[in-house]
C-alpha positions as a Markdown table, in Angstrom:
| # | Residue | x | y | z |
|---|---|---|---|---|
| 1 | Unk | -33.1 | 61.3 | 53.4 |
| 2 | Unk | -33.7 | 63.0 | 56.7 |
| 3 | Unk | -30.3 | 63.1 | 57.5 |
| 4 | Unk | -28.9 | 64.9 | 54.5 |
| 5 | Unk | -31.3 | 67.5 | 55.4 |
| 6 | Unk | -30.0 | 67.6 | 59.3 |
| 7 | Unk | -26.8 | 67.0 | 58.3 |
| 8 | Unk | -26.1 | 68.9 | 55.2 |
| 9 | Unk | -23.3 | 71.1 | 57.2 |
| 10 | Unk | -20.9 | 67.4 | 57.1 |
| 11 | Unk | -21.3 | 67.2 | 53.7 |
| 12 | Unk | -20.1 | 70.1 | 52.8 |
| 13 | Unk | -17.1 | 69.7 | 55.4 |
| 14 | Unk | -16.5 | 66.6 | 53.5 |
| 15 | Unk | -16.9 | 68.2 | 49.9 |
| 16 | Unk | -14.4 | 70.6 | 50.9 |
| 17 | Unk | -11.9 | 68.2 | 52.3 |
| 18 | Unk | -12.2 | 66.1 | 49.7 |
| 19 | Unk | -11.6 | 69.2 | 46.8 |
| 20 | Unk | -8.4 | 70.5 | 49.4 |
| 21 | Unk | -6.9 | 66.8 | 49.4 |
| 22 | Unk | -7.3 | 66.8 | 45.2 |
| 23 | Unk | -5.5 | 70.0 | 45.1 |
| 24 | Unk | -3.0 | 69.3 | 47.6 |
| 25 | Unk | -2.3 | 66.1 | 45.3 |
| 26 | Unk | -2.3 | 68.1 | 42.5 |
| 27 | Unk | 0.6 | 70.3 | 43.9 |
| 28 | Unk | 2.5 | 67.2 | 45.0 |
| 29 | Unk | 2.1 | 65.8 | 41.2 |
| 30 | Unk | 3.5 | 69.2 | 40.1 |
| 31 | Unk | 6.4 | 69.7 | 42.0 |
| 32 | Unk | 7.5 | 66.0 | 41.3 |
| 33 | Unk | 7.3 | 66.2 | 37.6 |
| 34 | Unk | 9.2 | 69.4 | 37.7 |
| 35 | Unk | 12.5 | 69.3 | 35.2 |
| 36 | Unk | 14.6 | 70.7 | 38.7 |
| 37 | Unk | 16.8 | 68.8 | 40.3 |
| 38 | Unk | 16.7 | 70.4 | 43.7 |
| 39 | Unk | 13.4 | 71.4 | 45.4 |
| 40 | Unk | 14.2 | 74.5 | 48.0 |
| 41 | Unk | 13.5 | 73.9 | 51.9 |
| 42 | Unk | 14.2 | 71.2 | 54.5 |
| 43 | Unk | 14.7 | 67.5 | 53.3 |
């Protein structure tokens, strides 16, 4: 368990990643399940 303690900075990069990659997935669901047909910006 030594390392948690040396390296508790990485896990909470990767705890962060990981919550920024749920929400980014999150908006991706969103705006795919949206009821409009177009979605503004480049294609």
């Amino acid at each position: 368990m030594s390392y948690a303690k040396d390296h508790s900075g990485m896990y909470i990069a990767y705890v962060s990643l990981f919550l920024v990659a749920l929400l980014l997935f999150g908006k991706t669901i969103y705006y795919c399940t949206l009821k409009v047909s177009t979605v503004d910006g480049p294609i």
